[in-house]
N, C-alpha and C positions, 0 to 999 in steps of 0.2 A: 318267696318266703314271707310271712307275715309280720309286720311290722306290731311287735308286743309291746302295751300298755299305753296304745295310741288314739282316743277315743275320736272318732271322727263327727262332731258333734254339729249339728246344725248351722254354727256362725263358722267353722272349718269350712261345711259345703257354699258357707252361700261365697266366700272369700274364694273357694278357687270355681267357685262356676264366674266369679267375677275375673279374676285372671284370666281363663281360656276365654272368655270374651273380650275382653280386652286385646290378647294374642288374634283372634280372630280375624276382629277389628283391626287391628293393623295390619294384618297378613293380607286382608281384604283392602285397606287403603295402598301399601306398597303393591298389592297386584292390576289395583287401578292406576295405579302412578307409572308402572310397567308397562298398560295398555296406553296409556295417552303418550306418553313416548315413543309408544310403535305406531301409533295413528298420525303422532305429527310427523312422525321420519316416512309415513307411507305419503302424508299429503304434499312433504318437501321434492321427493321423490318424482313424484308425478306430476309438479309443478315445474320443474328445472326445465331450465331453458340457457344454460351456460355452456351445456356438451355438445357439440353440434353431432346430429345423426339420433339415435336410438339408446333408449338404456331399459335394461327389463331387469326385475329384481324375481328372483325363486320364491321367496319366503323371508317373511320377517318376524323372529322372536322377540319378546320380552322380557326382560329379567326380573325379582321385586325391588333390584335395587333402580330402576329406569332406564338401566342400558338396554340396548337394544344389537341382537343381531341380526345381519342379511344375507344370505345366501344365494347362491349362482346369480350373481350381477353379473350383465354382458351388455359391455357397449361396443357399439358400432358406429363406423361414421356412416354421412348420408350415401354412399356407395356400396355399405353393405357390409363392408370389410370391418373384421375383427380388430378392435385397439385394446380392448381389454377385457379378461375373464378374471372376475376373484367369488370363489368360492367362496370366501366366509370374511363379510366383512363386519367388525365391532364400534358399535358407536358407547361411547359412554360420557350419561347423562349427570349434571348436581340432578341429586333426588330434592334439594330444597325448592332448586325452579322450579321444578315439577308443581312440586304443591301450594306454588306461589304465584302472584299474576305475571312473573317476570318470563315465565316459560319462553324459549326461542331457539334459535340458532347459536346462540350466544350463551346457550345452558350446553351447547355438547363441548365436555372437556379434552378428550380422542378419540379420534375417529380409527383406527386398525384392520389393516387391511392383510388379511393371513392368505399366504400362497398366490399372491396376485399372480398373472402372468399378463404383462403391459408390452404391447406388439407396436413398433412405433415405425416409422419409413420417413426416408430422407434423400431428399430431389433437390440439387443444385439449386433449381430456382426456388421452390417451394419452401424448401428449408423441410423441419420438422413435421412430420403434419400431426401433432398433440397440440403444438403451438397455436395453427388455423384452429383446431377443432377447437379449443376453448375458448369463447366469448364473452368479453364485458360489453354493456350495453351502456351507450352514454346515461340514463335516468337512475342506474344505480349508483351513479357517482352522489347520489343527494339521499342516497337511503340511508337507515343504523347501519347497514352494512359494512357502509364505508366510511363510517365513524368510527377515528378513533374508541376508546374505553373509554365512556364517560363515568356520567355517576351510579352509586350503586341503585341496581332497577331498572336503569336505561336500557332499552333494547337495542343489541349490536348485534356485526355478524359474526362469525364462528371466529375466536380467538383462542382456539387451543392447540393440540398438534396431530401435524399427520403422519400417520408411521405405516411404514412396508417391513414384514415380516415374512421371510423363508422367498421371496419374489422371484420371477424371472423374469428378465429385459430381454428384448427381442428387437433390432433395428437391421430394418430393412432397405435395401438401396440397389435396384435392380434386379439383379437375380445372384445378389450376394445378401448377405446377412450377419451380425453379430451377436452371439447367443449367451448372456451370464446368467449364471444363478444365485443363490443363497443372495438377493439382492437384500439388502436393509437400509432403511433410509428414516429420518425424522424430518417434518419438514414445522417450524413453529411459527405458528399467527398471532403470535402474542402481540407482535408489534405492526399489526396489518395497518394500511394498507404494503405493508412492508413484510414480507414472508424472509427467515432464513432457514438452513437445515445443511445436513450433511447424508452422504449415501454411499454404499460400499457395497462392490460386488466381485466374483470371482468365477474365472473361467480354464478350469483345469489349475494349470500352476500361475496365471496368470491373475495379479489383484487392480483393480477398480476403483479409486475412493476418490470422494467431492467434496467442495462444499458449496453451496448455492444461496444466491439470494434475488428474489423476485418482488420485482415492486409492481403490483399490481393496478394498471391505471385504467378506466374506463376508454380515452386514447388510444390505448394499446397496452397491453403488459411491458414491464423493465424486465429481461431476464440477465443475472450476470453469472458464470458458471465458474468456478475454478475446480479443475482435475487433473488427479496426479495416477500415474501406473507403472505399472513393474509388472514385466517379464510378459508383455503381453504380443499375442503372434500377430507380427506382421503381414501373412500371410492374408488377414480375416482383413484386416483396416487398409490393406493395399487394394485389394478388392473390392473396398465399397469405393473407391476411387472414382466415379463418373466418366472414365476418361479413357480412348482405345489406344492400347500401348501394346507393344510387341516384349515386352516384358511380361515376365511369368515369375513368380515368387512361391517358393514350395516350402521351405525353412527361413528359421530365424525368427527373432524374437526386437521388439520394440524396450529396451530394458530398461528405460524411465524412460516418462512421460512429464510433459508440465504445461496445460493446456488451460487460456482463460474462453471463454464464450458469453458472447454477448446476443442476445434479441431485443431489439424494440418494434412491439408494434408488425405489422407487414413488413417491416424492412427483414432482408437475407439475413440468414446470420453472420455474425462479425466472429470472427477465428484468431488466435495468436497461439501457438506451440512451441515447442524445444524439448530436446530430448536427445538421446544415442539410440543406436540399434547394434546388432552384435550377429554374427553366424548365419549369412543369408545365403542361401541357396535358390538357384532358378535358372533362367536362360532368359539371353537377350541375340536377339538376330539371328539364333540358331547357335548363339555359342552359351557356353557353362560358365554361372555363375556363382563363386563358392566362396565361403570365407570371410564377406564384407563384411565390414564393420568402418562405424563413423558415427558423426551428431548431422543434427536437421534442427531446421525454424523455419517456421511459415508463418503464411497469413492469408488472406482474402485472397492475396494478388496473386505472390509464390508462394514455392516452396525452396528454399536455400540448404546445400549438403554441402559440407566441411569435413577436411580431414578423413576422406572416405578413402577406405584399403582394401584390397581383397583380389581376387582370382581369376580372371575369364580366361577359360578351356587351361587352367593349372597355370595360366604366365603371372606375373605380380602387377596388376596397375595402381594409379592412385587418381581419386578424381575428385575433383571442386565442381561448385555450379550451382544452377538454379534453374526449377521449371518454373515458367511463368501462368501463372493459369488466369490469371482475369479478365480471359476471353477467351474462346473458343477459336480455332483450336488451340489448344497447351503450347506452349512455344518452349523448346528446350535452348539452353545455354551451359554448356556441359565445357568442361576441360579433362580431359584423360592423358596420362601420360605412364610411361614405364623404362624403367633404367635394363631391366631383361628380361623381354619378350621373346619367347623361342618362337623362331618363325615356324616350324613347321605343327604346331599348333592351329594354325588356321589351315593349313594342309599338309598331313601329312605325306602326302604323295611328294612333296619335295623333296622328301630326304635329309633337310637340312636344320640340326640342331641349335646353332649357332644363335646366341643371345642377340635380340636388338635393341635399342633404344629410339621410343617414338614420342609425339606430345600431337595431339589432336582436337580440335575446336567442333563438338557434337552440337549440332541446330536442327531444325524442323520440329515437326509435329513427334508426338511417342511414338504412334503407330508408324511414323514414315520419317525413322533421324536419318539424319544427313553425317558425313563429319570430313573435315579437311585436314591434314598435316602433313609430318615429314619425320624421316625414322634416318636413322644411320645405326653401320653395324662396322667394328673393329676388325673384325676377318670372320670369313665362313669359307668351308672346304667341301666341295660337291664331290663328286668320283673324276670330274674332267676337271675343276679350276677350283685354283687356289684363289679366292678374293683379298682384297685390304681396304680400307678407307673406304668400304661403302655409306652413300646414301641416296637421298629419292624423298618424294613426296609421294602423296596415297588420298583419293577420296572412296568416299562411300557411300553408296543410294540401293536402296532396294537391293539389300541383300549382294553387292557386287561390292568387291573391293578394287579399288583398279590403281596401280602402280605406274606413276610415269616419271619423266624424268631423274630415273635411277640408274647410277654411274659406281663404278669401284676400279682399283688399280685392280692388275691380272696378270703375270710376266711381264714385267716392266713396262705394260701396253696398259689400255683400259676399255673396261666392257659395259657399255649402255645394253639397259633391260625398258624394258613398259611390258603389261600385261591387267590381267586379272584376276581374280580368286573370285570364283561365286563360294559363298559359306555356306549355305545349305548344303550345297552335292560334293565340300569340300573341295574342288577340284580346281586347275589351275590353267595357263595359257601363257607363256611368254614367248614375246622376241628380243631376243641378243643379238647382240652385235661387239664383234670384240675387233681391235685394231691397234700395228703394233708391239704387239704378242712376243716374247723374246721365242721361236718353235722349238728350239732346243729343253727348255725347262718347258716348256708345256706337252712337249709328245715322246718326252724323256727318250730321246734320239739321239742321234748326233747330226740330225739335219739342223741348218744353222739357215736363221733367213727371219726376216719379220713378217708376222703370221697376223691374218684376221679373218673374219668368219660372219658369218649370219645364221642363225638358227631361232628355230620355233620348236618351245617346250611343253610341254601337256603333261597332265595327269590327274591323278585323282585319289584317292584316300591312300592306296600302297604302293611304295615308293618300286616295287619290285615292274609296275603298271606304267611308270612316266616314259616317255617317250619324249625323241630329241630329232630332229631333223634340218640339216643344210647343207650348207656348202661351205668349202677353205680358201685360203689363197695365200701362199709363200712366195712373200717378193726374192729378187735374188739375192742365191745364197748358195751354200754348199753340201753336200750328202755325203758325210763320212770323206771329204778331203774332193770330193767330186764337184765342181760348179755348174750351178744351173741357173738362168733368167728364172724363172718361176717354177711352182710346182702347185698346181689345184685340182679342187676334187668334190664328192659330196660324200655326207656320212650321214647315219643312219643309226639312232640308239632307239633300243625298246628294253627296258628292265636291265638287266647287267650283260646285255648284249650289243657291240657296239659295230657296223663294219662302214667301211672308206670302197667309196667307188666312185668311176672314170678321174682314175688318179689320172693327170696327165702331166710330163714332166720333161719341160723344155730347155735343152741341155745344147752345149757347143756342137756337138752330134748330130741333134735332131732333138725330135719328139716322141717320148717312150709314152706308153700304158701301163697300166697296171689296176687293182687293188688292192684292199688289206681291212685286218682286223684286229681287233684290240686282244691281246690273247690275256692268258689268267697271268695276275699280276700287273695288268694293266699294259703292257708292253704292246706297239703296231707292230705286227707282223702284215709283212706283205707278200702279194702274188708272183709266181713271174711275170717278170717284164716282159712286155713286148715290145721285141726290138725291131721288128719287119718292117716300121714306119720311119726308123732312123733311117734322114738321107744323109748319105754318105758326102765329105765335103769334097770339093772337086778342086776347088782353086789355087790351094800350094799344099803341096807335098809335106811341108811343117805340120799345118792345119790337117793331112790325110791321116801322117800319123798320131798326129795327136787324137782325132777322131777315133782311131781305132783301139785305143788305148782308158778311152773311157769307155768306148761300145762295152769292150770286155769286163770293165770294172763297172758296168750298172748290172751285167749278167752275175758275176759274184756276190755282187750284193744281194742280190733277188731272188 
């Protein structure tokens, strides 16, 4: 629509062809001020010599205000290997340097780096390798660079800040890895050669945050780190572990953190931590491990666990201790202990429910513990014996548990065991020996006579599978009102079948046979006797008939 009674009159045109040139002119000096900030960030660019390996830049824009941006940067160390991709990185420039003799390093105010993704790897001895990759050179210690802010004009080097926006961290350490994103970090050179900054990142439920400061020396860099986290999986940080252990970690959660880190220089890095962990699930030596929960502190040398609780195969332990790591191999220093360990947890094929209480001293290597103790049990009830006041000692190597010097009362008698439990195939192996024995409360008879036994036990996962094998021996004693010198034999269990054979039963008489079996209810039932081998007594007619009068009373019995 036409602007009415507006004459546009000669000193009108010359006043706005003056403006649009003027607009021109600047749009024209701001787009030169734009190109010289992308020529000097292209000749910075391809001058560098601080990153060790390769760095190739996509493209680089210019703004009119002199920022500058770069697109698909990828560096590589001299291996090849990817340490960093950022799509879109933002420098921004004072447009005054720009148009001033002061132009430099020291004119970019932020440098911004959007969606970095920074791949890092870390080797015991090595340490970090961003750390190796980045180089001072002793002659820049004498440049602006590594001048303080001097006066205004002075040429210095970049003292503004560096910032990571939307990022993802990637640290590598074998063939494990730890993966976060939405990484955000500020890092400021305001006070260089003295850098500080903070960084925050998150992995599922899991948060990340720091704060750092780096003192940058020609020497070597100062790095000092402090990081704190929450709720981060154990699973990921047990596995960059460097170290062959027979533990497996599936759950659970690291639920604070409080971590300082130190670098100088070539030196390893320096470690100090503390924290709890909560709900670990995994397996150790082939048993299940559920439930843990405790605190942890380390360092360089160990790692120290306090007040640690939890489950192995469902029993309750409690462990203290310390791995030592400041040499190869790990050396464990462990204490485990529990007030009720149900024994047939480590096999069930025992059959035997009955709580114990052990305490054990765990050493060796991870991948190859060791562990030594002693357990005692208040009473446990098999299908053939009553125990009381057991105890025993137990080591353990490679997967065998092995049980020696283990004693308990048994019918007023007592019964030594040794054996072993391999824990992989759950399965088991003892030999008893019992001596003593009241026979009457043990074979629920009314044979009367001190009883003891040898036997070898086996089995393996169901108790329905265990098997029992030896031999008896009842000193003299009596059978239902009958007197006999001895009565022995051997028996025979497999699963809930039990039988007695070459009973042999030496009586005023003679010498009877027999066998028998355990019938339902647990009760011996035996065979007929055979009485063909009773000799008959020859030398007083008292003794004849008295002889004759048990003959008959071992047939009624039988």
């Amino acid at each position: 629509m036409p602007i009415k009674n507006f004459n546009f009159s000669g000193k009108h045109k010359i006043i706005s062809v003056a403006v649009i040139a003027a607009f021109l002119l600047l749009f024209g000096f701001v787009s030169w001020a734009g190109g010289k900030a992308a020529v000097f960030i292209k000749e910075q660019a391809a001058k560098q010599d601080f990153l060790e390996g390769t760095v190739s830049i996509g493209d680089v824009r210019a703004a009119f205000s002199g920022d500058v941006w770069l697109s698909d940067i990828v560096w590589k160390d001299p291996d090849g290997k990817l340490v960093a991709n950022i799509p879109s990185l933002n420098i921004s420039v004072r447009l005054r340097d720009i148009l001033s003799t002061s132009f430099g390093v020291g004119s970019i105010q932020t440098i911004t780096l959007e969606r970095p993704e920074l791949y890092l790897s870390y080797d015991p001895k090595g340490g970090l390798n961003v750390l190796r990759l980045i180089k001072v050179k002793e002659n820049q210690s004498k440049s602006a660079a590594w001048q303080p802010a001097g006066k205004p004009g002075e040429a210095v080097g970049f003292r503004g800040t560096l910032e990571i926006a939307r990022g993802l961290l990637e640290i590598v350490s074998g063939e494990s890895r730890l993966r976060y994103e939405n990484l955000e970090s500020k890092l400021s050179y305001a006070s260089f050669p003295k850098t500080a900054g903070v960084m925050q990142a998150k992995q599922n439920k899991a948060d990340l945050a720091g704060k750092f400061e780096i003192n940058h020396d020609p020497a070597g860099n100062k790095i000092d780190l402090q990081i704190e986290g929450r709720s981060l999986a154990l699973r990921d940080f047990f596995e960059m572990i460097p170290v062959k252990s027979n533990v497996k970690i599936l759950e659970g959660n690291i639920d604070t953190l409080q971590a300082t880190i130190t670098a100088r220089g070539d030196e390893p890095l320096k470690m100090r931590a503390q924290g709890d962990f909560s709900n670990i699930k995994g397996e150790a030596a082939s048993i299940a491990l559920d439930s843990f929960k405790g605190a942890f502190s380390g360092s360089q040398e160990e790692i120290v666990f306090t007040n640690v609780s939890g489950r192995l195969n469902g029993q309750p332990v409690g462990i203290n201790g310390k791995v030592v790591i400041k040499s190869e191999p790990y050396k464990l220093d462990v204490k485990i202990a529990s007030d009720a360990f149900r024994i047939d947890a480590l096999s069930p094929g025992m059959g035997i429910n009955a709580p114990l209480a052990f305490n054990a001293d765990i050493t060796g290597a991870p991948d190859a513990p060791q562990a030594k103790g002693s357990f005692s049990v208040a009473s446990l009830k098999t299908e053939q014996l009553e125990l009381i006041n057991g105890r025993g000692n137990f080591r353990y190597d490679k997967g065998v548990l092995n049980i020696y010097d283990a004693s308990a009362g048994a019918y007023g008698g007592i019964v030594n065991a040794n054996g072993a439990v391999k824990l992989d195939e759950k399965s088991f192996a003892f030999n008893l020996k019992g001596s003593g024995l009241n026979s009457t409360a043990m074979t629920e008879t009314k044979i009367q006579g001190p009883l003891s036994f040898n036997a070898r036990a086996t089995g393996a996962g169901d108790p329905s599978a265990a098997a029992a094998a030896g031999s008896f021996a009842i000193g003299k004693g009596d059978f239902n009102g009958i007197p006999f010198n001895s009565l022995t034999g051997d028996f025979n269990k497999k699963g809930d079948e039990m039988f007695f054979s070459n009973i042999t039963i030496d009586t005023l008489a003679g010498v009877a046979h027999t066998n028998a079996s355990v019938s339902t209810g647990g009760k011996i039932k035996f065979d007929n006797i055979d009485v063909n081998t009773i000799k008959k007594q020859t030398v007083e007619d008292k003794i004849k008939s008295r002889t004759g009068k048990i003959t008959d009373a071992i047939k009624k019995i039988f």
